[in-house]
N, CA, C and O atoms as a DFTB+ gen file, in Angstrom:
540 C
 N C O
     1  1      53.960      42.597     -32.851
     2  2      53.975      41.859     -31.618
     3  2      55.343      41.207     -31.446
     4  3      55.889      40.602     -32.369
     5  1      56.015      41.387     -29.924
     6  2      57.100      40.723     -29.985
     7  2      57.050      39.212     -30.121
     8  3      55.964      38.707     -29.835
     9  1      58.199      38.253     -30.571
    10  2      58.204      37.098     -30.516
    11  2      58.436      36.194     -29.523
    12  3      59.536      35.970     -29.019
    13  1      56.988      35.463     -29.128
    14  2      57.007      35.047     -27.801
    15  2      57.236      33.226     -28.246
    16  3      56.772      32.899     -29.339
    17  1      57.863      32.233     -27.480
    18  2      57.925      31.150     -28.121
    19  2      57.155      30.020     -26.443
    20  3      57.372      30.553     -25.355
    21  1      56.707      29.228     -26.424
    22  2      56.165      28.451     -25.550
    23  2      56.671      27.395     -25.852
    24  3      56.830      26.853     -26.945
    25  1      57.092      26.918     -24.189
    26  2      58.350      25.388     -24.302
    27  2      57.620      24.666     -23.236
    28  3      56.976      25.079     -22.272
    29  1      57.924      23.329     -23.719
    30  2      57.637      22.619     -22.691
    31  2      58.303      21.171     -23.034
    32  3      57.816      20.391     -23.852
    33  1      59.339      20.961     -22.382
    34  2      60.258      19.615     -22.607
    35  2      60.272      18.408     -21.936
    36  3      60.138      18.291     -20.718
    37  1      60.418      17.604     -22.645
    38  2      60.278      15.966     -22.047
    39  2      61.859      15.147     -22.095
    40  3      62.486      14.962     -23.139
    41  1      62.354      14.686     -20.609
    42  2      63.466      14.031     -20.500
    43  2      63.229      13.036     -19.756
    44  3      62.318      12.596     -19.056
    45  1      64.970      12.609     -20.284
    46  2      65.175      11.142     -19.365
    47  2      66.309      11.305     -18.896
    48  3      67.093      12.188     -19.243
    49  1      66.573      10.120     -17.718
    50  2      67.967      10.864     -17.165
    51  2      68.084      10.008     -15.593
    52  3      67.402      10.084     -14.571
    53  1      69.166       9.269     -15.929
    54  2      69.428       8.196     -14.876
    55  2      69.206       8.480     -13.315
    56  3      69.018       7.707     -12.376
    57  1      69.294       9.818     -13.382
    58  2      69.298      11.142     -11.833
    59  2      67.765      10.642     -11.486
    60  3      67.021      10.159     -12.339
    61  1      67.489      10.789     -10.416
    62  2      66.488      11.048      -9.758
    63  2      65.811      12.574      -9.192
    64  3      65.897      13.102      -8.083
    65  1      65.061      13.058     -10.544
    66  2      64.661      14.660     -10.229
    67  2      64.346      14.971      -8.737
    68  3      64.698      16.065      -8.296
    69  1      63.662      14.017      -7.874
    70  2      62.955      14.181      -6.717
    71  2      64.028      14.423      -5.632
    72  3      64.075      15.336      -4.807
    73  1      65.018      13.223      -5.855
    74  2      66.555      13.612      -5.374
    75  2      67.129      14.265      -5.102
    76  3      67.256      14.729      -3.969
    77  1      67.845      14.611      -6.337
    78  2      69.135      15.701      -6.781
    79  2      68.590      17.245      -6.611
    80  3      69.182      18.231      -6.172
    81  1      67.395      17.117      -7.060
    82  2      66.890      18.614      -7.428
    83  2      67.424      18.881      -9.063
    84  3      68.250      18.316      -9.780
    85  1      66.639      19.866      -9.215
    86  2      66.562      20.209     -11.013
    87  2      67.901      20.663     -11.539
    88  3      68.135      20.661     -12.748
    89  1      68.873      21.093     -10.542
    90  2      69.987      21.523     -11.096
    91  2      71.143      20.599     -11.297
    92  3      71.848      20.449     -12.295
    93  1      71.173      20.153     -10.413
    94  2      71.787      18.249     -10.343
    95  2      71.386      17.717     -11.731
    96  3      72.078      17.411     -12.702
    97  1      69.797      17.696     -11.490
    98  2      69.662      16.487     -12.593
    99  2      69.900      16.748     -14.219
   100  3      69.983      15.897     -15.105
   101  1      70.019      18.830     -14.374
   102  2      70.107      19.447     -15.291
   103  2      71.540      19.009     -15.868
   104  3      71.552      18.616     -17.035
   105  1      72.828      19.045     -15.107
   106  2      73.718      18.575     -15.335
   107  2      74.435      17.212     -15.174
   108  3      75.645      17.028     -15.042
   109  1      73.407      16.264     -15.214
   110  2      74.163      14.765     -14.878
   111  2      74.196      14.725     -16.555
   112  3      73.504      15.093     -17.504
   113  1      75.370      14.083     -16.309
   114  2      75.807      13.406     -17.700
   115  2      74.740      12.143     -18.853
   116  3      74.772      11.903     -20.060
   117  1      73.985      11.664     -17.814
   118  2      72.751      11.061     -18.018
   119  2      71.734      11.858     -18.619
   120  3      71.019      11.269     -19.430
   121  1      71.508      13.052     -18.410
   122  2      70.351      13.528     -18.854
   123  2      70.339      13.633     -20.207
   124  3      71.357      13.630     -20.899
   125  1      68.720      13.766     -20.797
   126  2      68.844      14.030     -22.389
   127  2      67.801      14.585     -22.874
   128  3      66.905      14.309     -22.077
   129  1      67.302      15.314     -23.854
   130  2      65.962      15.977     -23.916
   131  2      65.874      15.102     -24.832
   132  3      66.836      14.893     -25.572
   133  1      64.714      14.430     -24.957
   134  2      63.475      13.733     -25.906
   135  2      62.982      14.559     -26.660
   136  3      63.697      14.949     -27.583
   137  1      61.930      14.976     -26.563
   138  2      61.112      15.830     -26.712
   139  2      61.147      17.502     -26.937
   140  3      60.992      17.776     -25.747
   141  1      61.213      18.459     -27.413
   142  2      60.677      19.613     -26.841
   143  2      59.703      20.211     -28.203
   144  3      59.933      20.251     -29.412
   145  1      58.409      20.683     -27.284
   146  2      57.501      20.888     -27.306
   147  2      56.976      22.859     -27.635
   148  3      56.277      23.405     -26.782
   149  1      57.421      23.650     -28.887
   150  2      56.914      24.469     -28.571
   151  2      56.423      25.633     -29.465
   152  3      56.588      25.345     -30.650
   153  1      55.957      26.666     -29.308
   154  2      54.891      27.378     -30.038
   155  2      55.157      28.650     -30.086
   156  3      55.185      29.226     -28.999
   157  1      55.414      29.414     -31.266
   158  2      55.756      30.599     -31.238
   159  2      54.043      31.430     -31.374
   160  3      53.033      30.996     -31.928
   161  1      54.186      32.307     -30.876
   162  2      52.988      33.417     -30.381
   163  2      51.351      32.641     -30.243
   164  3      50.832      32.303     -29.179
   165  1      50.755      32.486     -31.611
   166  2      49.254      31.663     -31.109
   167  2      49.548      30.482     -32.527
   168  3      48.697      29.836     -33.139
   169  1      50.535      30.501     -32.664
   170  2      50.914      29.562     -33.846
   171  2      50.328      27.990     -33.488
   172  3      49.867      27.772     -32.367
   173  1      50.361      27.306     -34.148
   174  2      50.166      26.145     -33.998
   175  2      51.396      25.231     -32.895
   176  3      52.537      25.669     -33.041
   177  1      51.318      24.494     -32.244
   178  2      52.365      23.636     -31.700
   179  2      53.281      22.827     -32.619
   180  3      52.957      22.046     -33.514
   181  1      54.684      23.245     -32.134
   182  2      55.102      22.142     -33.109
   183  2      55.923      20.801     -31.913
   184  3      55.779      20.841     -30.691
   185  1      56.711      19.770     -32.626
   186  2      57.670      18.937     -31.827
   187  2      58.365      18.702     -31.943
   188  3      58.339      17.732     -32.701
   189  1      59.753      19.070     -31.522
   190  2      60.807      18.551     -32.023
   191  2      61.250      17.564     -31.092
   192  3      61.248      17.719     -29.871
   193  1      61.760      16.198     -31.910
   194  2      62.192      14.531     -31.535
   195  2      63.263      14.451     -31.675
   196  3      63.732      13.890     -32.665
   197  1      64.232      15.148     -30.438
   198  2      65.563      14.649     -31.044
   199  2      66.162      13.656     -31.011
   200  3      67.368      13.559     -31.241
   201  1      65.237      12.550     -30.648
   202  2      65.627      10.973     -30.777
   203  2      65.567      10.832     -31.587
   204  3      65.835       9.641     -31.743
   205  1      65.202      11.600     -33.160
   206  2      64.698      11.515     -34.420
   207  2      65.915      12.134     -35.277
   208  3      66.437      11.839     -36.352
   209  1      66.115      13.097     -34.335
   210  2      66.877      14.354     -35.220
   211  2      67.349      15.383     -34.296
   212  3      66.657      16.204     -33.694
   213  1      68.791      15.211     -34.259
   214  2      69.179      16.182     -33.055
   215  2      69.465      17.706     -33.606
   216  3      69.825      18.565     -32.801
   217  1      69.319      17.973     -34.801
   218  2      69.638      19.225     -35.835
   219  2      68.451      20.026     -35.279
   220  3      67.345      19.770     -35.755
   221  1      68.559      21.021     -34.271
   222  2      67.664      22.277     -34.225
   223  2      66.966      22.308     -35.089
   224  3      67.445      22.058     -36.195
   225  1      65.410      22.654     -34.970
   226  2      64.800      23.040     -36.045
   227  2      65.036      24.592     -36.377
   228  3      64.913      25.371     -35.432
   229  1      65.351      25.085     -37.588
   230  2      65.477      26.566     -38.440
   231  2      65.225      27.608     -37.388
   232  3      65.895      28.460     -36.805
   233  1      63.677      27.086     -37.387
   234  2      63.047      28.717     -36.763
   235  2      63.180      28.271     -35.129
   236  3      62.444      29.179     -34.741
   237  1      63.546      27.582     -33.892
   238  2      63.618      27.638     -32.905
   239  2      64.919      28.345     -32.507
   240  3      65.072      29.226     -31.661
   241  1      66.444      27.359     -33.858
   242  2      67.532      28.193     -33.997
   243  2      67.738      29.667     -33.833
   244  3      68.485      30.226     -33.030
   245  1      66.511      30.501     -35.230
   246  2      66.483      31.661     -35.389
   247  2      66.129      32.658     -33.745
   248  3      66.530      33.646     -33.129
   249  1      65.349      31.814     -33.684
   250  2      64.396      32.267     -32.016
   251  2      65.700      33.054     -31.283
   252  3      66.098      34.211     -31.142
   253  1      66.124      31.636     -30.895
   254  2      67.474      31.645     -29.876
   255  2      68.416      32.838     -30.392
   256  3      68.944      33.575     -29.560
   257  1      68.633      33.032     -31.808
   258  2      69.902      33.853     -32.232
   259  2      68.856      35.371     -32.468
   260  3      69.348      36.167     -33.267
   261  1      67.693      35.731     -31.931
   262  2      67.218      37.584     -31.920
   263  2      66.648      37.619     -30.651
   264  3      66.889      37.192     -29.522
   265  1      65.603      38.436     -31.375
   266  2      64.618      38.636     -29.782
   267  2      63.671      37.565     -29.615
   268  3      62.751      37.603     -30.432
   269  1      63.649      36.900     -29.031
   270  2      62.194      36.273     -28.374
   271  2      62.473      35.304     -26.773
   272  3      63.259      34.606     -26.133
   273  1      60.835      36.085     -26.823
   274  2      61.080      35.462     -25.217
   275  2      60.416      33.944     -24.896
   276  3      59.483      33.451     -25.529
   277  1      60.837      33.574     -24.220
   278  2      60.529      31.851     -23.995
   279  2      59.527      31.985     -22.715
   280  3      59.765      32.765     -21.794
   281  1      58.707      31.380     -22.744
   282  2      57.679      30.812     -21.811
   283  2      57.375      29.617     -21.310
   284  3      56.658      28.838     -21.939
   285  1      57.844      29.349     -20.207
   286  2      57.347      28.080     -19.696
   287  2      56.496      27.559     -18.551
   288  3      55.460      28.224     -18.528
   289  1      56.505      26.857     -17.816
   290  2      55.409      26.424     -16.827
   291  2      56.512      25.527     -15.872
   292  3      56.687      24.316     -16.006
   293  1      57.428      26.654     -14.581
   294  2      58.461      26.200     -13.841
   295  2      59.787      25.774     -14.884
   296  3      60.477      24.764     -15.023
   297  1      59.735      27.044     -15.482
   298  2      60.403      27.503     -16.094
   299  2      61.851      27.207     -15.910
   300  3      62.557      26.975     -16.891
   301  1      62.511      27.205     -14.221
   302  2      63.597      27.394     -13.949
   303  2      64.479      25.680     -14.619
   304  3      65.611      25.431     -15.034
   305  1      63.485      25.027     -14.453
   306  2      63.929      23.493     -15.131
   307  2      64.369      23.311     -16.372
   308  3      65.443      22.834     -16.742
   309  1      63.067      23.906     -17.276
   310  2      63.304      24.030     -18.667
   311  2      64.721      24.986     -19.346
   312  3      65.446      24.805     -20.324
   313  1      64.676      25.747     -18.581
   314  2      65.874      26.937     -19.193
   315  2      67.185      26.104     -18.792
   316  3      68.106      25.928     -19.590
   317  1      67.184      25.495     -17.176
   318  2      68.679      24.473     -17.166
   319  2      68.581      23.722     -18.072
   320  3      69.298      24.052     -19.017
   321  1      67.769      22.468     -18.293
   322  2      67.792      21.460     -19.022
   323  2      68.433      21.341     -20.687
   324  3      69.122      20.568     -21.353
   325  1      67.564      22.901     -20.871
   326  2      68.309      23.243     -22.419
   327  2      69.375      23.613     -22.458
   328  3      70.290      23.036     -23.044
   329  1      69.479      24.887     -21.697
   330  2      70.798      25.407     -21.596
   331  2      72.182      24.518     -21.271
   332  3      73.341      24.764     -21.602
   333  1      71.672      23.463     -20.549
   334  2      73.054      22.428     -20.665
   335  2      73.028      21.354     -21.211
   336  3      74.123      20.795     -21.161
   337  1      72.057      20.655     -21.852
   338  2      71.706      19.802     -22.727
   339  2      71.672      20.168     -24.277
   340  3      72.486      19.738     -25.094
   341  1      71.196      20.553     -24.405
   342  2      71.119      21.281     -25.691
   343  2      71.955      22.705     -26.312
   344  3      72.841      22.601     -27.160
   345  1      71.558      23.882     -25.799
   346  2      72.485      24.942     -26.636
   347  2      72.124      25.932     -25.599
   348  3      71.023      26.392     -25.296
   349  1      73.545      26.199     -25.028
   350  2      73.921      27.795     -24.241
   351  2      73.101      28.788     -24.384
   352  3      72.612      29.470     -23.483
   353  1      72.972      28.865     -25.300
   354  2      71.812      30.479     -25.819
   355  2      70.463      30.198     -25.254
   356  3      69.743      31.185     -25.402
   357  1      69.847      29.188     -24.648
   358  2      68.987      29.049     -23.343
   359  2      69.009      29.834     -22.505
   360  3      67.966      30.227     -21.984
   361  1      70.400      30.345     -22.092
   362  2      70.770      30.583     -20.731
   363  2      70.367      32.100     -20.242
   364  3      70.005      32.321     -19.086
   365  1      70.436      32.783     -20.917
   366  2      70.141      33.740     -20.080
   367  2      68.179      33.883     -19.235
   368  3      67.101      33.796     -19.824
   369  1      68.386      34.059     -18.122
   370  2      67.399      34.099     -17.337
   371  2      65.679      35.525     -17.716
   372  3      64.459      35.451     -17.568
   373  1      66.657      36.596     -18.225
   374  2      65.806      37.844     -18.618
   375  2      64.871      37.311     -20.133
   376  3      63.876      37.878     -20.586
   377  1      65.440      36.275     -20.601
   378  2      64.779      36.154     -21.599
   379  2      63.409      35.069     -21.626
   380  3      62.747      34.630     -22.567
   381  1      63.331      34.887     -20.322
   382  2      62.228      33.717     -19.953
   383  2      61.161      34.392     -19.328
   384  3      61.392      35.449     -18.741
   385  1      59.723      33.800     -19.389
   386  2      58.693      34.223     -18.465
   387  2      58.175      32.735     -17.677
   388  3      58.433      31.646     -18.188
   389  1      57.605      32.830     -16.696
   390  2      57.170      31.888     -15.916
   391  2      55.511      31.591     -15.872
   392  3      54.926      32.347     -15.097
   393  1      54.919      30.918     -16.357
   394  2      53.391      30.908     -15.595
   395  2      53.061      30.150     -14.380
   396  3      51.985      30.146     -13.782
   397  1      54.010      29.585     -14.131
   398  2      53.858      29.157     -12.214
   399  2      54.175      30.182     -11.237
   400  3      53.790      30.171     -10.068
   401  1      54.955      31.135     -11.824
   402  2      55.205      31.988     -11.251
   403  2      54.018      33.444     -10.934
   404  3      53.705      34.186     -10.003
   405  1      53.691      33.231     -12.297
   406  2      52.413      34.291     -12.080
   407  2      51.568      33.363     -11.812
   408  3      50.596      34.113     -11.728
   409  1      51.210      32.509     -11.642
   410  2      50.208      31.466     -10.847
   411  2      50.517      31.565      -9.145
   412  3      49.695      31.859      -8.277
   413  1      51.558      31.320      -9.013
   414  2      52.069      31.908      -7.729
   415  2      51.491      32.871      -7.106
   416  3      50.889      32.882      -6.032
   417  1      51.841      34.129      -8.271
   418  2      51.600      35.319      -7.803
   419  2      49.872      35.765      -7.740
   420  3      49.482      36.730      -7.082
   421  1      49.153      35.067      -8.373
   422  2      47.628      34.949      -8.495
   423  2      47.283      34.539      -6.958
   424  3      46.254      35.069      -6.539
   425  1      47.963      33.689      -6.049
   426  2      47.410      33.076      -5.163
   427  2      46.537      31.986      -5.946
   428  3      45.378      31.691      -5.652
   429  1      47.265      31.454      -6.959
   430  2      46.486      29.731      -7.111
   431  2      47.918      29.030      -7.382
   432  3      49.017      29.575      -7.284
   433  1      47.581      27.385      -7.829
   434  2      48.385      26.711      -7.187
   435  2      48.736      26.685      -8.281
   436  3      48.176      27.015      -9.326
   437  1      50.842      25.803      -7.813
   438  2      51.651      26.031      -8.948
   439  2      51.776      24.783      -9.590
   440  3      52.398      24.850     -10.650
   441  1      51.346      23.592      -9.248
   442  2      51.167      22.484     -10.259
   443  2      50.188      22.797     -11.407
   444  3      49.008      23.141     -11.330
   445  1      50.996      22.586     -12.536
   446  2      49.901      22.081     -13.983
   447  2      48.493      21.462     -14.032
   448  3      47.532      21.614     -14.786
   449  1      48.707      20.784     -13.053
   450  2      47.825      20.045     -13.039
   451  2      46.526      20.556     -12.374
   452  3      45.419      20.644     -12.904
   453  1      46.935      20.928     -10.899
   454  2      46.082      21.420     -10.244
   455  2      45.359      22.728     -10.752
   456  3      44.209      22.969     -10.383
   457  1      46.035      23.554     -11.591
   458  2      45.626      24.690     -11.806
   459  2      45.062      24.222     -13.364
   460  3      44.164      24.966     -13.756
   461  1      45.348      23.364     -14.111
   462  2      44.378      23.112     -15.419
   463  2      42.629      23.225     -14.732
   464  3      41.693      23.966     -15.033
   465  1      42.748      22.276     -13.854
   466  2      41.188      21.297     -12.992
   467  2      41.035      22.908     -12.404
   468  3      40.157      23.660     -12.829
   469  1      41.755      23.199     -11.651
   470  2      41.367      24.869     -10.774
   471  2      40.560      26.049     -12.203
   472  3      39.795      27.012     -12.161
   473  1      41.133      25.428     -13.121
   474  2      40.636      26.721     -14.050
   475  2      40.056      26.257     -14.808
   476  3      39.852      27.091     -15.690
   477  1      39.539      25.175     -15.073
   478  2      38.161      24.372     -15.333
   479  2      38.945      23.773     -17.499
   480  3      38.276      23.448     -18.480
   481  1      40.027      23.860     -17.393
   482  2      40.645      23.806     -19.029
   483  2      40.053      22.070     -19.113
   484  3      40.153      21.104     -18.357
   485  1      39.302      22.349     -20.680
   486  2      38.901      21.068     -21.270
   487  2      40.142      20.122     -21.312
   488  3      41.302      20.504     -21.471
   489  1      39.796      19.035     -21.171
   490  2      40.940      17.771     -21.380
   491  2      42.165      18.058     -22.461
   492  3      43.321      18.260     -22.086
   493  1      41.800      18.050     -23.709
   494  2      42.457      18.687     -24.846
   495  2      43.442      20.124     -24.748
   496  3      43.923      20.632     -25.760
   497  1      43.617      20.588     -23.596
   498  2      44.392      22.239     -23.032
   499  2      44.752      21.814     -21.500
   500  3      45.581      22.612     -21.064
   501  1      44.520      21.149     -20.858
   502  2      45.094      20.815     -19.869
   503  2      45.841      19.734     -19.404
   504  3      45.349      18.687     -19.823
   505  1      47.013      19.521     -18.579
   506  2      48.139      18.541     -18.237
   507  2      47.135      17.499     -18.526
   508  3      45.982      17.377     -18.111
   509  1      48.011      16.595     -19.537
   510  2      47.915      15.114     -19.969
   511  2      48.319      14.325     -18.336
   512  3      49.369      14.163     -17.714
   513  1      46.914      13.983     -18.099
   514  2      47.281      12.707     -16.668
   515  2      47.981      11.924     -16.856
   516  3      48.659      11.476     -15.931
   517  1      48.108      11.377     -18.337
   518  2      49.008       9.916     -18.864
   519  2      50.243      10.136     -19.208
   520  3      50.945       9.350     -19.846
   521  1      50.604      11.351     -18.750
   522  2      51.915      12.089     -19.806
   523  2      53.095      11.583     -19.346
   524  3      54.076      11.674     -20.084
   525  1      53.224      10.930     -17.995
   526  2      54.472      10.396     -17.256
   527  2      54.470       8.952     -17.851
   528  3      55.594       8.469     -17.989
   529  1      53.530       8.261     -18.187
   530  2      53.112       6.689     -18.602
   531  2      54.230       7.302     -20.396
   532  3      55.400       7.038     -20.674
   533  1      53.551       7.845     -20.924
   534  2      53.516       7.904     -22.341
   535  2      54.949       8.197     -22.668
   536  3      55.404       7.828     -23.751
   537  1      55.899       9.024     -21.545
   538  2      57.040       8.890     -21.738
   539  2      58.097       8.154     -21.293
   540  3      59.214       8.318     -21.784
């Protein structure tokens, strides 16, 4: 099976996302990733805190330097955010998949949120309501 990795990142960043738009806020000098959040194939989740530790973890490193493809949920955010916050080898676009996008393409809706409740996902698998509070 190819190596698929699942991201999902948490920032801060003096910009106003609602504002600027994601590409703005991808490159303000303010921005910073906290958090990122992610899971290679049905592996367990892991977290990396780079308020903790800004040293890549091994195997996300490894990820980035072969094949694997990244998955996210509005994806186009996550791939800027890293790619200019964190490490270039983000960047290329062919190496990402979208599930808002094939949510899109389903004809259901492209918020997390709406489509957790739309697809009936137990509390524990679907968008944390508190998740904007908690960060």
């Amino acid at each position: 099976m190819a190596l698929q990795c699942w991201v999902d990142i948490e920032t801060f960043s003096k910009c106003d996302l609602k504002k600027v738009g994601a590409y703005r806020y991808a490159e303000d000098e303010s921005t910073k990733v906290l958090l990122v959040g992610y899971a290679f194939n049905n592996d367990p989740a892991k977290v990396w805190d780079l308020t903790a530790d800004p040293v890549m973890p091994r195997d996300l490193d490894e990820a980035l330097s072969g094949i694997c493809t990244f998955i996210a949920h509005n994806s186009m955010f996550d791939r800027n955010v890293l790619k200019l916050v964190v490490d270039e080898r983000f960047a290329p676009p062919e190496r990402w998949r979208d599930t808002m996008i094939l949510a899109y393409a389903s004809a259901l809706p492209g918020s997390l949120g709406a489509l957790s409740e739309l697809l009936g996902l137990p509390p524990d698998k679907a968008k944390d309501k508190d998740g904007k509070r908690l960060v």
